[in-house]
N, C-alpha and C positions, 0 to 999 in steps of 0.2 A: 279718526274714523272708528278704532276700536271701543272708545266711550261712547259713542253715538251708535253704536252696534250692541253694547252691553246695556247700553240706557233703554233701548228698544225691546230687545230682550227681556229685560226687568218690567219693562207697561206690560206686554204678553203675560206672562205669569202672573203680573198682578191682576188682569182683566180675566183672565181665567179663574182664577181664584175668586173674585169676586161673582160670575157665572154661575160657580160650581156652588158659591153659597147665595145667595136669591134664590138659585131652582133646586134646591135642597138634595144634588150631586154631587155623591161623595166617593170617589174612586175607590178609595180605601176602607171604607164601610165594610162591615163582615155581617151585614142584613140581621145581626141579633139583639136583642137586649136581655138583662139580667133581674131576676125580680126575688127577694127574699121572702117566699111564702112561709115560713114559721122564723123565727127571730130570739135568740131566748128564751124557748121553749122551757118549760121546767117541769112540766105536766100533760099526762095524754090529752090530746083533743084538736080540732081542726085548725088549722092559724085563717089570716085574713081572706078571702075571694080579691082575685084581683083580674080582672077585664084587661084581657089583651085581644080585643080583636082588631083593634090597630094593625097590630102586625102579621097577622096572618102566619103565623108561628105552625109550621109542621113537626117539628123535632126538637127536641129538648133532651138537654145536658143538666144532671141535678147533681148535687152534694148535701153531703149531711154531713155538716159538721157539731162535734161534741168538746166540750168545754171538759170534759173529766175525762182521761182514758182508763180509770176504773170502773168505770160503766161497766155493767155485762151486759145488755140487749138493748137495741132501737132496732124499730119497724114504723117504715114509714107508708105511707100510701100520697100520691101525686094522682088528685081529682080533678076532673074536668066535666065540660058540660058547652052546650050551646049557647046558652042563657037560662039565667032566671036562679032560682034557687036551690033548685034539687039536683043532688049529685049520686051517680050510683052510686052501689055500698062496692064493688070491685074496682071501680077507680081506673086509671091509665095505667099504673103500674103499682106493685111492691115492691119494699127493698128491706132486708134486715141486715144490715152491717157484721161483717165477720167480725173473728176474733183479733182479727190482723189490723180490721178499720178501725175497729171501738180502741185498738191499743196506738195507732195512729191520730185519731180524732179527726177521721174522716172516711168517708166512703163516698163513689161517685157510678151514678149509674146515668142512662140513655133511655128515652124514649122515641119510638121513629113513627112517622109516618100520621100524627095525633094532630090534627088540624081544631081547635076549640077556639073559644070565644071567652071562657071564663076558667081560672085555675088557682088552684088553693094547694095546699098538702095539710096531710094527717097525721097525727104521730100515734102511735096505736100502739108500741110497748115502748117502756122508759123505765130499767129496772138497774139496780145496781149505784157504786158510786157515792159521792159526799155529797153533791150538789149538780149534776149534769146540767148543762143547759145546751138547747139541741137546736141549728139553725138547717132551714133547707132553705136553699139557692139554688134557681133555675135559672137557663138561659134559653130561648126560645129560638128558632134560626126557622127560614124559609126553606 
């Protein structure tokens, strides 16, 4: 009786399981994804546009990370937009990395409440150092 109770048990969860993946329900989902808008950076300038209106993204968690912690200065700006091409010149946010991140090789700031369709970052100072190469990573949450 107890196998035929564990066997029954085991179809359930597997039927559930299979449920949860065809209607694309995911209990454990944390409604975010991660996107590396600059990558390597070794130079000021804006990294890729990247179209997330998929997810309907209100808030964002960014990092900056740096490849050399003899860096002396990164400032980054995190842009957004509706659509189309044009970004304002003030952007969602700035950030310029203390003396404490650049000697970490990282800094991580928030953005709340920024509901966009399309989103890039800027690197706007890049001083100091042998060879920095400067990544931002976003994560975008509902």
């Amino acid at each position: 009786m107890r196998k035929v109770r564990a066997a029954l048990a085991i179809k359930v969860v597997l039927m559930l399981i299979a449920t949860f993946a065809s209607t694309g329900v995911c209990l454990l989902s944390a409604s975010g994804d991660t996107f590396d808008l600059l990558k390597g950076a070794t130079t000021t300038g804006v990294g890729k546009v990247v179209n997330v209106s998929y997810g309907e993204f209100r808030t964002w968690s960014c990092d900056v990370l740096v490849s050399d912690n003899t860096t002396t200065a990164i400032k980054v700006r995190v842009e957004g937009n509706q659509g189309g091409g044009l970004f304002s010149p003030t952007g969602m946010a700035e950030y310029t990395l203390s003396g404490a991140e650049l000697a970490a090789g990282i800094g991580s700031f928030s953005i709340t409440d920024m509901p966009i369709n399309t989103i890039r970052a800027n690197l706007l100072t890049l001083t100091g150092g042998s060879s920095p190469a400067v990544t931002v990573r976003c994560t975008g949450v509902k």
